[in-house]
C-alpha positions in Angstrom: 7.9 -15.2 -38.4 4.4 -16.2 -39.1 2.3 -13.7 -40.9 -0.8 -12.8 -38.6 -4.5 -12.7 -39.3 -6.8 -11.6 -37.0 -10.0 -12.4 -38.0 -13.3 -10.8 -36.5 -16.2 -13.4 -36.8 -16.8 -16.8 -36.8 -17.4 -16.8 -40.7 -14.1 -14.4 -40.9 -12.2 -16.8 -39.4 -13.4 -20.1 -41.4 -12.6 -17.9 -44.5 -9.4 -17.5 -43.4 -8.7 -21.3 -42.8 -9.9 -21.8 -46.0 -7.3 -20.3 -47.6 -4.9 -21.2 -45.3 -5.8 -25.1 -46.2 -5.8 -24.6 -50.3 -2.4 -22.7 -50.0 -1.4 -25.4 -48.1 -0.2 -22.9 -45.2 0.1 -24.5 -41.4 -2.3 -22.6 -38.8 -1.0 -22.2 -35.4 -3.8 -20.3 -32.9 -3.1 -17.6 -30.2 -5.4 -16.5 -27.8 -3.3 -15.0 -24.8 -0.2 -16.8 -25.6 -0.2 -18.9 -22.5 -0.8 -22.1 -23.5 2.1 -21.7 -26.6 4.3 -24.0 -24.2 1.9 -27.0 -24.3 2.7 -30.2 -25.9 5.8 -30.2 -28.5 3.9 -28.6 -32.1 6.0 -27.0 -35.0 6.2 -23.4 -36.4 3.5 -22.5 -38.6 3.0 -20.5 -41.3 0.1 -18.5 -40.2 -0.5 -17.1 -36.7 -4.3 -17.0 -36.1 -4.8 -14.7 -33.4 -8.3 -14.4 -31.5 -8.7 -11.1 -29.6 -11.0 -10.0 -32.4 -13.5 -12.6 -31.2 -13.8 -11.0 -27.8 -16.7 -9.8 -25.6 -19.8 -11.2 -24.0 -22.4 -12.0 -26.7 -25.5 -13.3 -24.4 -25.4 -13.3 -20.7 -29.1 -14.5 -19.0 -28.3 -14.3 -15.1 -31.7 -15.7 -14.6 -30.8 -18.7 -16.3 -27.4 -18.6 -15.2 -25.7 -19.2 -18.8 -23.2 -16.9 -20.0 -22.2 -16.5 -24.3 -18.9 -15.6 -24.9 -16.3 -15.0 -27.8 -13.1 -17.1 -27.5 -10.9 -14.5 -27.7 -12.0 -13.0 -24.2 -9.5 -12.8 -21.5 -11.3 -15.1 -18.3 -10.6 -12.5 -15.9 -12.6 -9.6 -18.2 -15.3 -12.2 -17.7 -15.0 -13.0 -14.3 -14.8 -9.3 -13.6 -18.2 -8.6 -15.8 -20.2 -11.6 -13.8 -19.1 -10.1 -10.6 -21.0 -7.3 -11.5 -23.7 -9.7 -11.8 -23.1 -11.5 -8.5 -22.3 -14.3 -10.2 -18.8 -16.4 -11.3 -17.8 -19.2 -14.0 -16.6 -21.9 -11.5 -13.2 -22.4 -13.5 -10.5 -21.3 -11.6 -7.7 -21.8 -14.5 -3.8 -21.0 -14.3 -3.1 -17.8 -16.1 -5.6 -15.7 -15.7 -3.6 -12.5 -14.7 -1.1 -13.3 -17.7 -3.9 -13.0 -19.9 -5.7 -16.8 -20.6 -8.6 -16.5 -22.8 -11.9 -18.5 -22.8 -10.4 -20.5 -26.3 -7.7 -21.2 -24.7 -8.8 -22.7 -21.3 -11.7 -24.8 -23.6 -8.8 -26.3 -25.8 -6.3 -26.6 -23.1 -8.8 -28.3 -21.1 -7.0 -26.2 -18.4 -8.9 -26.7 -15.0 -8.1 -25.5 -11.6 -8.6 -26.4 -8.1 -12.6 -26.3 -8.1 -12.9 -28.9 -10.2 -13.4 -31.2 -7.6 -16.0 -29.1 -6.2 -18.2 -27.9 -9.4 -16.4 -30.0 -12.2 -14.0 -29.2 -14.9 -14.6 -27.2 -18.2 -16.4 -30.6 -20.1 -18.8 -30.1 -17.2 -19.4 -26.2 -17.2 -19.2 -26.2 -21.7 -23.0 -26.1 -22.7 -22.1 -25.4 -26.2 -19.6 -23.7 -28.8 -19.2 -22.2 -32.3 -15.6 -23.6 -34.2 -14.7 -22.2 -37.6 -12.7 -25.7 -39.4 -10.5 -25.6 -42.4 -13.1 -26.4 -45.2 -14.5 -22.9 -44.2 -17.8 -23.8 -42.6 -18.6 -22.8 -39.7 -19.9 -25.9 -36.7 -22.0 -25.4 -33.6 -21.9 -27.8 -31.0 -24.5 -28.0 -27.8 -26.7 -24.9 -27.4 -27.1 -22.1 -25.0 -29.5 -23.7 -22.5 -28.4 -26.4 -19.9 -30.4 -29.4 -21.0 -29.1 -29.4 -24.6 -27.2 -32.5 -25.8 -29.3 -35.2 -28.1 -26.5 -37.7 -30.0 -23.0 -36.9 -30.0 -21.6 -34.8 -27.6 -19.0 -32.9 -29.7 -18.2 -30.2 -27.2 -16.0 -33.3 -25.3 -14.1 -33.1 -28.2 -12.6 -29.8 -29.0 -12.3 -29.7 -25.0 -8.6 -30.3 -24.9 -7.9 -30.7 -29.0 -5.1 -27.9 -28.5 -6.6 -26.5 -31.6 -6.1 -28.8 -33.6 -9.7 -29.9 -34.8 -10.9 -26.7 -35.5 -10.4 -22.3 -33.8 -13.1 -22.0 -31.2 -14.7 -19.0 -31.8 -17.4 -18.9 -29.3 -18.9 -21.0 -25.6 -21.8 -21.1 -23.9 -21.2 -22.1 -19.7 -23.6 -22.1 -17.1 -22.7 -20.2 -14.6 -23.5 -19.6 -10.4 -24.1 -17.2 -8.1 -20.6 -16.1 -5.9 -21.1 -18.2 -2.7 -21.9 -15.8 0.5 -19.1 -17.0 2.4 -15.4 -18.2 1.6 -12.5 -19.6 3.8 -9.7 -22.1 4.4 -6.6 -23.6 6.5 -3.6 -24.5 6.0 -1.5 -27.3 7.7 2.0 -28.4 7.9 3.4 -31.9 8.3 6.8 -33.5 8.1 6.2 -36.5 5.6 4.3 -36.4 2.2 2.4 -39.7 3.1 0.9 -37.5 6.3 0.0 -34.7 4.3 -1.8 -37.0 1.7 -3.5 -38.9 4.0 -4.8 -35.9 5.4 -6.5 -34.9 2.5 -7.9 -38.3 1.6 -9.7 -38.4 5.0 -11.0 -34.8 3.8 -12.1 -36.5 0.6 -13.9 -39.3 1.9 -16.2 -36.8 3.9 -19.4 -34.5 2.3 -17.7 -31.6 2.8 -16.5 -30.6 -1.1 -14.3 -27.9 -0.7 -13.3 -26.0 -3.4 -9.5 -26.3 -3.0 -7.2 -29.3 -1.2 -3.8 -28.9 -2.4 -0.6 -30.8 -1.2 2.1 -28.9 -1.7 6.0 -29.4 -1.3 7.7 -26.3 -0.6 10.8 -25.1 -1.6 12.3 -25.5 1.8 11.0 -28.9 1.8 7.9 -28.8 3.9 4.5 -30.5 3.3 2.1 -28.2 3.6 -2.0 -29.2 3.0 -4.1 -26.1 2.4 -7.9 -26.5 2.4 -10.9 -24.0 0.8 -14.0 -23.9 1.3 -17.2 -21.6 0.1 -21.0 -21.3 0.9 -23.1 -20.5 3.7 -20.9 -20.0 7.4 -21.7 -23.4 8.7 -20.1 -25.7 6.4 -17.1 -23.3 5.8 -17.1 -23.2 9.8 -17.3 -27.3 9.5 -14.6 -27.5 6.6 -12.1 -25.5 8.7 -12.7 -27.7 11.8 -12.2 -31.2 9.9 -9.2 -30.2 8.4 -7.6 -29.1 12.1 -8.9 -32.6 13.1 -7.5 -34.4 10.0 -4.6 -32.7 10.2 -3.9 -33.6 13.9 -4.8 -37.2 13.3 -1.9 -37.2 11.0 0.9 -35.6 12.8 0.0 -32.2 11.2 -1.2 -28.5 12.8 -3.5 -26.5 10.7 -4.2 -23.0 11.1 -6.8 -20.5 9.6 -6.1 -19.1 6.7 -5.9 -15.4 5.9 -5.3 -14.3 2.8 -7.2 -17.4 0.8 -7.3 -16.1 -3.1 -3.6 -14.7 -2.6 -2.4 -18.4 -1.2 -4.4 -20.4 -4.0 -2.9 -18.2 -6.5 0.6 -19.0 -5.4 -0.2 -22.5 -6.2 -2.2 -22.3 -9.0 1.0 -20.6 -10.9 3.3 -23.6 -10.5 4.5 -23.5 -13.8 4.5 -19.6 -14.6 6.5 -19.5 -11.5 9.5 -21.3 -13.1 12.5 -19.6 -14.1 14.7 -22.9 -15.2 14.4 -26.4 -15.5 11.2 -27.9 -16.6 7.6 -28.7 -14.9 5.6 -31.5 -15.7 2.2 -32.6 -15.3 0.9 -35.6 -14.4 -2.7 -37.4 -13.9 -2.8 -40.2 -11.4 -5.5 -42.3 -9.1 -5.7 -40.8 -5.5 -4.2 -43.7 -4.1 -1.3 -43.5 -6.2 -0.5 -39.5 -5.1 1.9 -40.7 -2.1 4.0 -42.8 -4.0 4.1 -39.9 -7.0 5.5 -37.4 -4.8 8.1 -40.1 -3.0 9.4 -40.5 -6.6 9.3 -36.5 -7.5 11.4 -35.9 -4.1 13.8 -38.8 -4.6 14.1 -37.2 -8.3 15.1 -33.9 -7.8 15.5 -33.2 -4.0 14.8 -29.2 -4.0 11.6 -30.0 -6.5 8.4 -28.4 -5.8 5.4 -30.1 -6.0 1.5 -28.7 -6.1 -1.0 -31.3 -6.1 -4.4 -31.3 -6.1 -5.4 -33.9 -3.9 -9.0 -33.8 -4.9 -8.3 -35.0 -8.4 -5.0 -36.4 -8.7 -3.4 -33.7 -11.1 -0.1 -32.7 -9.7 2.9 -30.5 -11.2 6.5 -30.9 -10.7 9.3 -28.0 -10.8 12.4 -30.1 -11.4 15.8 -28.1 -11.4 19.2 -28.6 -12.3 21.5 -29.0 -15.5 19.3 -30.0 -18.4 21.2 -33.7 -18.2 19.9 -34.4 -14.9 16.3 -32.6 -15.4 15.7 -34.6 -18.5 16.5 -37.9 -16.8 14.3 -37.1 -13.6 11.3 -35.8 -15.6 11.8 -39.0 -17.9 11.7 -40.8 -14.6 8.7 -39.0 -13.2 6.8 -39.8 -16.2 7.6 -43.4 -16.6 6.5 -43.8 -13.0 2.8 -41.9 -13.8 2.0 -44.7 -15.7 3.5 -47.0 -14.1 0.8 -45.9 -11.2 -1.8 -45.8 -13.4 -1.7 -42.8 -15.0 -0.6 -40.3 -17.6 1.5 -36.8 -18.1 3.7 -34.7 -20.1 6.1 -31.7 -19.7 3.8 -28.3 -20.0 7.0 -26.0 -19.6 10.4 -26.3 -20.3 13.7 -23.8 -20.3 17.3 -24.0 -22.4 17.6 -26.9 -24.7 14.8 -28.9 -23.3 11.9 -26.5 -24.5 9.7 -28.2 -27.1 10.7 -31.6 -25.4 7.9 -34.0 -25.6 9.0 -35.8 -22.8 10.0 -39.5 -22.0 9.8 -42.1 -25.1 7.3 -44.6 -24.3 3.8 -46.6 -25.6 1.6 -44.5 -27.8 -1.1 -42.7 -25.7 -4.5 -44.9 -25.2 -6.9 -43.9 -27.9 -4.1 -42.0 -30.1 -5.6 -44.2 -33.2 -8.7 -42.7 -32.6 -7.3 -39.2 -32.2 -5.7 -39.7 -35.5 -8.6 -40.7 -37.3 -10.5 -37.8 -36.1 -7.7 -35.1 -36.8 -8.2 -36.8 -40.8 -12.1 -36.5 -40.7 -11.6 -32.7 -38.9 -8.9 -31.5 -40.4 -7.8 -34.0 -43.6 -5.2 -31.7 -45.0 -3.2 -31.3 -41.3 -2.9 -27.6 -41.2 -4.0 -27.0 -37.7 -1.3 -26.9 -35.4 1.3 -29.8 -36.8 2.5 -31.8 -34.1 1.2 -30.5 -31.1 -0.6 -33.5 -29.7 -0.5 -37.6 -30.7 -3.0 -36.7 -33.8 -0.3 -35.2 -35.7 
């Protein structure tokens, strides 16, 4: 077991790495433990855990930014901003299992309203990250026009902790929209459902959600979410009952719109067996992706959102044919164009790293900054390409 330190500042923390590096001691970081699945890593000596760093340091609702440690859990967060009438437009995976603000900044771990108000590289103003030579780095500030030279917080967005522990972000934030509300519709082919929601894309209507989803009783189901004033929810709603019957579909409201998204948001802490993967593809290239997935594994489930092209696959089966199909699956994302990787895995396939293949674009690069970061390679070994 790895001994635990729990550090309880910034400086604390850096301290900590500090000796951690000159002992020559690995570093693995926890913030809620949901992200421990991601990527393929190594046991560490050291478990740095961050719910020290926790709370809301500097919260200006005028100038809607919000300061927080990175050890605070996202839904203590959303809960205090509420109170505020106001939200951090991330809508994450793992909230209610207890994600943390580090851990969605270095998982890069988006939800469905990116498409709407961007991803965390859009919302991160700025951070504090404690590195292993025991210093202490800010990056950005805490207003929104901040950035002169290099944008660094576009790099630990996503590093897996591996450059260096958050210990504190900056996001600007938005008032909660007045009005909120969605449809859902069901259509017999995948190609219907995604056409659907490419029509939906190519008008002004940003919604914050448009999933395709394949069921576990094999249906195609498009569900659509919308939030402002009345009239363009009202207007969201009506396009996606005309989209959906211009493509063989029937939509209906949708009651219960949080509950619904949430179903689909927790693709991956929904699986009990096999292995989900994750994959980032053009919009174009979606239909043929989820032929592939069903042709794969023929009881898989599949969430997409169609707004993006990030979509995750639940294959199932004996870990022979599971391993073959997700090898498949993630040959085929780049054969379309894009990228992936397994993000959960059961029985002898967890800590698989996926199908063999061409080095990631820009792993040189990732390499050479993991050396200027992190020279001595105690931050989590092996979780990402860096090393």
């Amino acid at each position: 077991m790895p001994r635990a330190e729990r550090p309880a500042s910034a400086e604390d923390c850096a301290a900590i790495l500090r000796r951690c590096a000159d002992a020559g001691e690995t570093v693995g970081v926890r913030g809620g433990g949901t992200k421990q699945g991601a990527g393929t890593g190594r046991p560490t000596d050291v478990g740095l855990e961050t719910a020290g760093l926790a709370g809301i340091i500097d919260h200006v609702p005028e100038d809607l930014t919000v300061t927080v440690g990175a050890g605070t859990r996202m839904d203590a967060l959303r809960d205090a901003l509420a109170a505020h009438g106001q939200f951090l437009p991330l809508d994450p995976p793992h909230v209610g299992r207890g994600a943390t603000v580090g851990g969605v900044i270095a998982a890069n771990s988006n939800g469905f309203g990116r498409y709407r108000y961007g991803g965390v590289r859009d919302l991160l103003l700025g951070l504090r990250a404690a590195l292993p030579d025991g210093t202490v780095a800010r990056a950005g500030g805490r207003v929104v026009k901040n950035v002169a030279g290099y944008d660094l917080n576009k790099l630990y967005t996503g590093s897996m902790g591996t450059l260096g522990v958050i210990t504190e972000a900056t996001f600007k934030i938005l008032p909660v929209p007045p009005v909120t509300g969605g449809a859902r519709a069901a259509f017999a082919h995948g190609a219907d459902a995604f056409a659907a929601a490419d029509a939906l894309v190519r008008t002004s209507l940003r919604p914050i959600a448009l999933v395709v989803e394949r069921s576990a009783d094999r249906r195609w189901i498009l569900t659509v979410a919308a939030a402002g004033e009345s009239a363009p929810v009202e207007r969201a709603i009506a396009e996606t009952a005309r989209a959906a019957a211009a493509h063989g579909g029937t939509a209906v409201p949708l009651a219960d719109l949080e509950a619904t998204l949430a179903s689909l948001r927790e693709v991956a802490d929904a699986a009990e067996d096999g292995v989900v993967i994750r994959v980032s593809l053009p919009l174009s290239a979606q239909a043929a992706f989820a032929d592939a997935a069903t042709t794969a594994d023929h009881s898989s489930r599949l969430v997409a959102d169609a707004a993006t092209g990030n979509i995750r696959v639940h294959l199932r089966g004996d870990d022979a044919s599971v391993r073959a199909a997700a090898d498949t699956l993630l040959v085929n994302a780049r054969v379309l164009g894009g990228s992936g990787r397994m993000v959960r895995a059961f029985g002898d396939l967890a800590g698989s790293a996926g199908a063999d293949g061409p080095e990631a674009s820009g792993a040189f690069l990732m390499r050479r900054l993991k050396q200027a970061f992190d020279p001595r390679g105690i931050l989590e070994p092996a979780r990402t390409v860096a090393g």
